[in-house]
BABA-568931 format. One line per 2 residues: number of its first residue (from 1); their letters; for each residue x negated, y negated, z of C-alpha. Coordinates in steps of 0.2 Angstrom, whole numbers. Example, Ala and Ser with C-alpha at 12.3 -4.5 7.8 and 13.67 -1.06 7.14 Angstrom:
<finus>
1) as) -62:22:39; -68:5:36
</finus>
This chain:
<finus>
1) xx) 353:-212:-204; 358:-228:-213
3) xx) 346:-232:-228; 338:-248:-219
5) xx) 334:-234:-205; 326:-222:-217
7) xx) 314:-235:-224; 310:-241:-205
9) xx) 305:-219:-203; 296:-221:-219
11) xx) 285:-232:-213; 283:-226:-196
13) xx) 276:-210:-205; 264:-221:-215
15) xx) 259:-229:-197; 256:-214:-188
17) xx) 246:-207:-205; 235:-223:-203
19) xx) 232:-222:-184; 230:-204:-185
21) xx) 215:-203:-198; 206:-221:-191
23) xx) 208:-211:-173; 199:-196:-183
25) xx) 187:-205:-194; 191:-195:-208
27) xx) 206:-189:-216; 217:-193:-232
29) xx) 230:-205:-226; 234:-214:-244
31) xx) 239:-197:-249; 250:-197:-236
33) xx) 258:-212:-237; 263:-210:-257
35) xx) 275:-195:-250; 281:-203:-231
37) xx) 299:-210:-240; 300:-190:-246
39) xx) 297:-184:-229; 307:-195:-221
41) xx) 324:-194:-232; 320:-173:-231
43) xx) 319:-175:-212; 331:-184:-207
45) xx) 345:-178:-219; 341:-162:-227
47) xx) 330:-150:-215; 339:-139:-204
49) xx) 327:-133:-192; 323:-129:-173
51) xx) 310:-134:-167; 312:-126:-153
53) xx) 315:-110:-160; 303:-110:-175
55) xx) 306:-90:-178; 324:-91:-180
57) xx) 329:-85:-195; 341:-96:-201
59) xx) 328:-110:-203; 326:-119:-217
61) xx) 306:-117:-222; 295:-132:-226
63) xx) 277:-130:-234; 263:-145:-237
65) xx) 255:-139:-252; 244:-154:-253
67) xx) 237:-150:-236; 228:-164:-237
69) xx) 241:-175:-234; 242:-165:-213
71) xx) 243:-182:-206; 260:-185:-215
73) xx) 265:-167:-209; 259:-171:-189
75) xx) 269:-189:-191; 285:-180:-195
77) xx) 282:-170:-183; 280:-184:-169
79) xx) 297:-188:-176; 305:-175:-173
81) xx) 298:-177:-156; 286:-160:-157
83) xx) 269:-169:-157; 269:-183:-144
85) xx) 256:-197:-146; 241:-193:-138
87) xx) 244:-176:-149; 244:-185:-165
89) xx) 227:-196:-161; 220:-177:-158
91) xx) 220:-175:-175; 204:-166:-182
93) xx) 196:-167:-165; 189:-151:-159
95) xx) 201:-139:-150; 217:-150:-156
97) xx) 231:-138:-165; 233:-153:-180
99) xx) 219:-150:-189; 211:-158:-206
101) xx) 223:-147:-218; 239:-137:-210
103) xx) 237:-119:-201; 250:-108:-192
105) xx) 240:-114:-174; 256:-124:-176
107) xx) 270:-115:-176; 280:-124:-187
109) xx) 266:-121:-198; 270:-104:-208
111) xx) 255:-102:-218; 239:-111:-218
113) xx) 238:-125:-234; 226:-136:-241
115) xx) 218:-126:-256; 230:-136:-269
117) xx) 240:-126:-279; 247:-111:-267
119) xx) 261:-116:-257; 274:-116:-273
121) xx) 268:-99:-275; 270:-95:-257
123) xx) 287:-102:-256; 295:-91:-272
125) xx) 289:-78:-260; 300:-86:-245
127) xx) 312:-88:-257; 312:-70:-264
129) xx) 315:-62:-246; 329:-76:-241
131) xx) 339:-71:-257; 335:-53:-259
133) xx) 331:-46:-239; 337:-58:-230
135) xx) 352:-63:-238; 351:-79:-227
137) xx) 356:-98:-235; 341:-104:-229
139) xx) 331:-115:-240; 313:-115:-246
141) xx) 306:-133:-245; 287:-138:-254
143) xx) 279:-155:-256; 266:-155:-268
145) xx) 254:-165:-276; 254:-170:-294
147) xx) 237:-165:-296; 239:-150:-290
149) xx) 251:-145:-303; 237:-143:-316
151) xx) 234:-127:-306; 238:-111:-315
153) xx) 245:-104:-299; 261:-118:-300
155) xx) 263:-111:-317; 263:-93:-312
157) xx) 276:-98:-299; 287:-108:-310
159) xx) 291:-96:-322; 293:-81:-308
161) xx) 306:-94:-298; 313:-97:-315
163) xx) 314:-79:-322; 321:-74:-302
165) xx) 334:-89:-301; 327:-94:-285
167) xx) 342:-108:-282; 336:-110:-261
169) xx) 319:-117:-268; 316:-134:-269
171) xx) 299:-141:-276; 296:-158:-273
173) xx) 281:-168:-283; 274:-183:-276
175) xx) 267:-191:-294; 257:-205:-284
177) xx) 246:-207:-301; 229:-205:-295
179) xx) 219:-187:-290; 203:-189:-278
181) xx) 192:-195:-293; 203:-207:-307
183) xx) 220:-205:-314; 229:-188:-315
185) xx) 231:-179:-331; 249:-186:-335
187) xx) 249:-200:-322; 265:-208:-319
189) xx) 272:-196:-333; 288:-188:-325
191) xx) 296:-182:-341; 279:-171:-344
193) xx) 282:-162:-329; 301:-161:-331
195) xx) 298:-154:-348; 288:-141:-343
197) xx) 295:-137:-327; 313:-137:-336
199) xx) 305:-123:-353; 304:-111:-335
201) xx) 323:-113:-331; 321:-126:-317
203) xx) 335:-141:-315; 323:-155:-313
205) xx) 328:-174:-306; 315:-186:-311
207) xx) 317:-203:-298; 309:-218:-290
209) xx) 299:-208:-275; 301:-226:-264
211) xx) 320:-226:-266; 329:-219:-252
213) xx) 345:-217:-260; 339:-209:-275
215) xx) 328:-196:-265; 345:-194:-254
217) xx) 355:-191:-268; 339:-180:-278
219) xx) 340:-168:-264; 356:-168:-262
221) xx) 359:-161:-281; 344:-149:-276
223) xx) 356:-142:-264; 369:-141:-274
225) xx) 360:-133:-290; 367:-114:-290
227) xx) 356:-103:-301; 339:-112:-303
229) xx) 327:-118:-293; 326:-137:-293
231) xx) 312:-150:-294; 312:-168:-287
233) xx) 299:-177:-299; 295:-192:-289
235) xx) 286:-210:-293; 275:-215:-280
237) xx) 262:-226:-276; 247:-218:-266
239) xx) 243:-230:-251; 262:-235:-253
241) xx) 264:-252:-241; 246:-259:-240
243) xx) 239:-270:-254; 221:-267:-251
245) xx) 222:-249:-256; 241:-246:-264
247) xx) 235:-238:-281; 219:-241:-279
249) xx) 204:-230:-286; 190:-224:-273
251) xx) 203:-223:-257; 207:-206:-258
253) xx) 201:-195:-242; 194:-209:-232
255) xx) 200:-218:-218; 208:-236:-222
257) xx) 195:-249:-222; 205:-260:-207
259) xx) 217:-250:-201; 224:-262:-187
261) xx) 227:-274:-201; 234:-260:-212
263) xx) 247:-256:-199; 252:-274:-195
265) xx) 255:-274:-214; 268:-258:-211
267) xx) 277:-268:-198; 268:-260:-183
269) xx) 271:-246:-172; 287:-240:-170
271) xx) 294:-222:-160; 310:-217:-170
273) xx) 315:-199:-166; 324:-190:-177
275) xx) 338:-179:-170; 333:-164:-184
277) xx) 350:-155:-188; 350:-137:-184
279) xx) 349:-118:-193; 365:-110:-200
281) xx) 370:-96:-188; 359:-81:-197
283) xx) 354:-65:-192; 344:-54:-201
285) xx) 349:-34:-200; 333:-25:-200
287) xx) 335:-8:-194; 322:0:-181
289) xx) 310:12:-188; 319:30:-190
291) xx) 315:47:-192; 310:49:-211
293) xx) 301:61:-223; 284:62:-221
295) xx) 272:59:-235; 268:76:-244
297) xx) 260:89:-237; 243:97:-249
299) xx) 234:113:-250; 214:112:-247
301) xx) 206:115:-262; 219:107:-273
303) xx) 216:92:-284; 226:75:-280
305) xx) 221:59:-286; 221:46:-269
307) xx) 232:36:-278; 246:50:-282
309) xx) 242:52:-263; 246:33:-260
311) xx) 262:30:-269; 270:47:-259
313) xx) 266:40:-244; 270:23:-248
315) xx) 290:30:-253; 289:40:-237
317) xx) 284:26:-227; 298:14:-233
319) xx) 310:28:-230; 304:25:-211
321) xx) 303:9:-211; 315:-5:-219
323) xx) 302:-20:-215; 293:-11:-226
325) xx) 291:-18:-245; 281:-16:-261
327) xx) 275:-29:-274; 266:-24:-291
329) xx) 259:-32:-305; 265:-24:-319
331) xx) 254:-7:-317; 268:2:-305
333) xx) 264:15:-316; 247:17:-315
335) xx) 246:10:-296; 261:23:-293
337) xx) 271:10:-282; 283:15:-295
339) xx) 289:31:-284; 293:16:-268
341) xx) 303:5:-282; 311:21:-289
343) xx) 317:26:-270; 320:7:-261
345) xx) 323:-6:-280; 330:-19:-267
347) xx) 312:-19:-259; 303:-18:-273
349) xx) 294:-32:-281; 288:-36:-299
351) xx) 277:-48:-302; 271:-45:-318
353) xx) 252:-50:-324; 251:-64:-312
355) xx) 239:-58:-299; 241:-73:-287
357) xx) 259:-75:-288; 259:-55:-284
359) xx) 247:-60:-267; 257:-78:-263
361) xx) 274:-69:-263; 266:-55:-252
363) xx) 260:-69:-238; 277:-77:-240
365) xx) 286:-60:-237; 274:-60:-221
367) xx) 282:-75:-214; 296:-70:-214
369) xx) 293:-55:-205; 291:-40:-220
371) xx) 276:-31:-222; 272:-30:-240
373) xx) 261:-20:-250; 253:-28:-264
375) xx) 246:-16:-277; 238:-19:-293
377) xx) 220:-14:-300; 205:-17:-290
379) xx) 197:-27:-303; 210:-38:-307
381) xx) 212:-44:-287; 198:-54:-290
383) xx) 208:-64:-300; 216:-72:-284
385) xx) 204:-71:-270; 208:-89:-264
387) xx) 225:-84:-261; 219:-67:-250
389) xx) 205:-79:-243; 218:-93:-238
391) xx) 229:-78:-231; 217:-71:-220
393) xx) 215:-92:-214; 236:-90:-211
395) xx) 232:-75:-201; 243:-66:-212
397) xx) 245:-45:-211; 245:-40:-229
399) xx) 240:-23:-236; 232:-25:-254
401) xx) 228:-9:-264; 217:-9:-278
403) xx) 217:6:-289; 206:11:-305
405) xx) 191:7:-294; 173:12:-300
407) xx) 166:18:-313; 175:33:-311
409) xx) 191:29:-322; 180:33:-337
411) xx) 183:28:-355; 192:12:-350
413) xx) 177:2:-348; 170:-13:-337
415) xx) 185:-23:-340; 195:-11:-330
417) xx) 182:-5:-317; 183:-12:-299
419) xx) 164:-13:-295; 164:-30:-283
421) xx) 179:-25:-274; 173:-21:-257
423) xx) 161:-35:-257; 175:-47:-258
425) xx) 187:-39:-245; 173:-34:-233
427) xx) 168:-54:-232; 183:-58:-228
429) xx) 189:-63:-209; 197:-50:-199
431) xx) 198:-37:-214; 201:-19:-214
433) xx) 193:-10:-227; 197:8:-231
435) xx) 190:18:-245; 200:35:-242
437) xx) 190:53:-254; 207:63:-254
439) xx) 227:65:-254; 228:69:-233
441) xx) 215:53:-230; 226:44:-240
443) xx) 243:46:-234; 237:44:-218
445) xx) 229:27:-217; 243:22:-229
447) xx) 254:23:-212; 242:16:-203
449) xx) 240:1:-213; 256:-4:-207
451) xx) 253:-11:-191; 235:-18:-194
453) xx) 232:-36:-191; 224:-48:-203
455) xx) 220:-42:-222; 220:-24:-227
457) xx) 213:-16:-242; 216:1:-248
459) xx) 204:8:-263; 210:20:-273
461) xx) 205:32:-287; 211:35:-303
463) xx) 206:55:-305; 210:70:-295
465) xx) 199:74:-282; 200:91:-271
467) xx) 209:88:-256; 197:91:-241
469) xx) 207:91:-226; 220:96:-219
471) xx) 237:88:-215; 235:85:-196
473) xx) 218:77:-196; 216:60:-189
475) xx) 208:46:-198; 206:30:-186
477) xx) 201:13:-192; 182:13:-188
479) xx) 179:29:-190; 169:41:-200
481) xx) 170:59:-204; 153:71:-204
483) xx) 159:85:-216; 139:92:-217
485) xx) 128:92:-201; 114:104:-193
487) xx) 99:103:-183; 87:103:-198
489) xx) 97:88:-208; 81:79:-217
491) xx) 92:65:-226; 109:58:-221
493) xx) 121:54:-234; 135:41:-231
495) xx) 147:39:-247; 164:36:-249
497) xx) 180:39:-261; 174:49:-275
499) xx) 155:52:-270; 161:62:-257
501) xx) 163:76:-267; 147:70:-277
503) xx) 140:70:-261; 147:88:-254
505) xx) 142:96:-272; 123:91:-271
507) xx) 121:98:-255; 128:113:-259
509) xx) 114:114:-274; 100:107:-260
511) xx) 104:119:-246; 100:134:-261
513) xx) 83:125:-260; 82:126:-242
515) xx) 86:108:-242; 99:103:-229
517) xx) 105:86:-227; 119:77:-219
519) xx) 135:70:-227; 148:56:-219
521) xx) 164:52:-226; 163:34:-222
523) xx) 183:29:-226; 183:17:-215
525) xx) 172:2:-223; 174:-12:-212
527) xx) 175:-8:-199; 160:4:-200
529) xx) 159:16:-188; 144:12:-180
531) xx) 140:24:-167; 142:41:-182
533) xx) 127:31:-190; 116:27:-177
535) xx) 116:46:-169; 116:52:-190
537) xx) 98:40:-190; 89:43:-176
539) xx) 92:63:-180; 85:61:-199
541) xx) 77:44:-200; 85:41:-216
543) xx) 102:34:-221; 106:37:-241
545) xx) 122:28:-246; 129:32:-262
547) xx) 144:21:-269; 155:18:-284
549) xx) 151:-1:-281; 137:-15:-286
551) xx) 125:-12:-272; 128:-30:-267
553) xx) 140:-32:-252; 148:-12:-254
555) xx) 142:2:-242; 126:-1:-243
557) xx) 129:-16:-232; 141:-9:-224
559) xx) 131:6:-217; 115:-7:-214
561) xx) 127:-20:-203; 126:-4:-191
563) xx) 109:-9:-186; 111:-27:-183
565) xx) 108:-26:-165; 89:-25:-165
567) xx) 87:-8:-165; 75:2:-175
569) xx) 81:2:-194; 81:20:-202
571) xx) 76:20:-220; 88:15:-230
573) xx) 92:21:-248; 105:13:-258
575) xx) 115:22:-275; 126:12:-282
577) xx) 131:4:-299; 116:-7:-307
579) xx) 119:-1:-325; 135:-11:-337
581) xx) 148:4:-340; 153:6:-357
583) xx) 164:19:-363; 159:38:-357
585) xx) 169:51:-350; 172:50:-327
587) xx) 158:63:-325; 147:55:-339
589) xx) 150:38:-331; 145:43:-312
591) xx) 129:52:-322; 124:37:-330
593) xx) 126:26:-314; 115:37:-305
595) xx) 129:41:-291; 132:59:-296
597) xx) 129:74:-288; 111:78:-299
599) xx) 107:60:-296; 110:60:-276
601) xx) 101:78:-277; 85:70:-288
603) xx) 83:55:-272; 84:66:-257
605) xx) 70:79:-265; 58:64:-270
607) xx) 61:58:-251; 57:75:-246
609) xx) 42:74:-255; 36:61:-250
611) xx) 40:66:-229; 25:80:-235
613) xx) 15:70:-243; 12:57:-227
</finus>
């Protein structure tokens, strides 16, 4: 396109924004008009995409990290003749696919955007596998805001791009001056982003965003950069073309005032389509799954810690499977991913302490078709819960594993101790949640784990626990195993992970009392197995949950959602983690939490108790 051409789809893109939010009655069409000479110039010159072939792997990869700015992205997509018309006025209606910030219901759309500061992170992660799997020349596109880049997250990912010489990623900033209340931090600044961006080994190009030429020629020299990532730093003006809102306070995420008037401003309608130039010839060799070592095999009564369990299985199962990868932030060690990066280094992923870099590069590994494994501490993946929540709203199959969980690591202290872990992954949408007691549990649902849709989430534990079963036994998401039943059961007692085997030892100690009770190894967390627990209540009347876990949102919960259908509620008894740790030895620590074996044998006698009394 000749330069008179690219200003003509500038505009067109700034029309569409405009018709496409007044159709809505909401939206954040200034936001996209600042950035609609960006698109335009990357569209029409730089992407190489089919649309009609959105999987094929030789496409380049375009993420709208300030999501808010969707009706720019549905306006380019008109252009490129995906979205007709009446599609685009759809926009935010219910049951339309372009929706108020960018999901993968479109699928262009790799992963869902619009919690500001993820899609750089995101994209090192497309980057990562098109360099180091895929070994494809595609590149990795992002538009972002400029307030966005005050986000910790950009910084995580800057320095991991840097450190990684991600030269197929492209970061484009569109520095329009003004966030959603008043002036950005560095406003229209561009050498104090350049600055920093450039101390973490980017090649930066600072230009006039509105000049067609200078973005043409800024994304060529991105292209051409060999060895570092680039960054296109670019002045804009947010509500770019009409004079009653063009860098003007108060306009952001709002309708324009008169938009007929607005678009006669632009120039009016117009129906350019862009003929998008098309993906390198690319294939990506992945071999099929193949016959492989099996995770180790254990003796009952042994003593394997679940993680020692899980890092086996994890090398066995990548030795099966090359879609397989692993991602760690810097605790390999301690996670034992380090036996995966000793046996597969090209599939294995340090992301050092950067917590939502280690989850962004996992969702981006997903798009492009890997199924990663990101491990780290339990208690430090709270650090980037909006990344796991926005990748559950991309519908993307990761498997997180959190070790150290629980009180149970010991002398560390609360800093180190996972204790609101299965809160968090249990609330989120379409999680797994698995919480295996020994090494067979473990290696199993490890391979599992593989093929489950949505979020997963592995706990593990720090100390050796007896292995309980054998290497054949089945362990099925939503199920539940009954190690202690008989016909004179007067409590049941559901734990999971450790109390398990605090669990088994305190009925062995009741049933010399003449005390029998019922234990369930609940390993499957979410989802519960709900039938086990119904028959295990109305055969005692009372559940007893014991857990390694804040009582809030754990298996307490879990256990009580079983009887959320209106049925009779047994008695419920919850064990859990009320106290603040300090520092204690792991048996000192589950005694002073009241989760231990004396503890859960103290609560089932007083419940007995009171049975006679009434």
């Amino acid at each position: 396109m000749r330069n008179q051409d690219l200003q003509e789809l500038g505009q067109q893109l700034r029309v569409d924004s405009v018709l496409a939010a007044d159709a809505a009655g909401s939206g954040h069409p200034t936001s996209s008009m600042s950035a609609a000479d960006l698109a335009a110039v990357l569209l029409a010159h730089h992407l190489r995409y089919d649309f009609d072939h959105p999987d094929h792997p030789g496409n380049d990869r375009l993420i709208l990290s300030k999501g808010h700015a969707s009706p720019l992205l549905y306006a380019l997509y008109r252009a490129a003749g995906a979205v007709d018309d009446k599609e685009l006025l759809s926009f935010r209606s219910l049951g339309s696919r372009l929706e108020g910030h960018p999901t993968p219901r479109l699928p262009w759309v790799d992963v869902a955007t619009g919690s500001l500061g993820q899609g750089l992170p995101i994209g090192v992660g497309m980057a990562l596998a098109g360099q180091r799997l895929d070994r494809v020349p595609y590149r990795v596109w992002v538009l972002c805001g400029d307030s966005e880049m005050a986000e910790g997250s950009i910084w995580e990912a800057a320095e991991h791009a840097g450190y990684e010489h991600l030269d197929q990623l492209t970061l484009v900033v569109d520095v329009n001056r003004l966030g959603q209340h008043g002036p950005t931090r560095h406003e229209w600044d561009l050498d104090a982003y350049a600055r920093r961006l450039s101390a973490f080994g980017w090649h930066t190009v600072a230009i006039d965003g509105h000049d067609v030429a200078a973005i043409d020629a800024a994304l060529q020299e991105a292209a051409a950069t060999v060895g570092r990532p680039t960054a296109v730093i670019a002045r804009t003006h947010k509500g770019r073309g009409v004079k009653d809102v063009e860098d003007r306070e108060g306009m952001h995420g709002k309708p324009l005032p008169d938009a007929e008037h607005a678009v006669e401003e632009l120039g009016g309608p117009r129906s350019l389509r862009v003929d998008v130039a098309g993906p390198l010839d690319a294939r990506v060799p992945r071999a099929a799954a193949v016959d492989g070592p099996e995770p180790p095999e254990y003796r009952v009564g042994d003593r394997v810690a679940t993680r020692d369990a899980f890092g086996a299985a994890l090398a066995a199962l990548g030795s099966r499977r090359s879609d397989v990868v692993a991602l760690d932030g810097e605790v390999g060690d301690s996670t034992r991913t380090a036996a995966f990066a000793e046996a597969f280094p090209d599939r294995f992923f340090e992301c050092y302490i950067a917590e939502q870099q280690l989850v962004a590069a996992a969702v981006g590994m997903r798009a492009r078709g890997y199924v990663p494994f990101a491990s780290t501490f339990a208690a430090f993946l709270t650090r980037a819960h909006d990344f796991i929540r926005m990748a559950a709203a991309s519908e993307a199959s990761i498997q997180l594993v959190g070790s150290h969980a629980g009180v149970s690591i010991g002398q560390d202290g609360p800093s180190q101790m996972g204790l609101e872990d299965l809160a968090m992954m249990r609330a989120l949408y379409g999680s797994t949640v698995l919480y295996p007691c020994d090494a067979h549990q473990t290696a199993r649902l490890v391979t599992t784990m593989a093929d489950l849709p949505g979020i997963g989430y592995l706990r593990t534990t720090r100390g050796a626990t007896e292995v309980l079963y054998g290497p054949d036994e089945k362990f099925p998401v939503g199920g539940s195993k009954v190690l202690r039943s008989g016909e004179r059961d007067r409590v049941t007692v559901v734990a999971a992970g450790v109390t398990v085997h605090e669990a088994l030892r305190a009925a062995d100690r009741l049933a010399a009392e003449a005390i029998d009770i019922r234990v369930i190894d609940l390993y499957s967390v979410k989802p519960v197995d709900t039938a086990t627990l119904q028959e295990a209540a109305d055969a005692t009347g009372c559940l007893m949950t014991v857990e390694d876990h804040r009582p809030e949102g754990g298996i307490g919960d879990a256990v009580a959602s079983a009887f959320a259908d209106g049925r009779p509620v047994p008695r419920l008894i919850r064990l859990a983690v009320r106290n603040m740790p300090a520092s204690a030895t792991p048996d000192e620590q589950l005694h002073l939490a009241g989760i231990d074996a004396e503890a859960i044998a103290a609560a089932v006698r007083l419940l007995v108790e009171q049975a006679v009394v009434r």
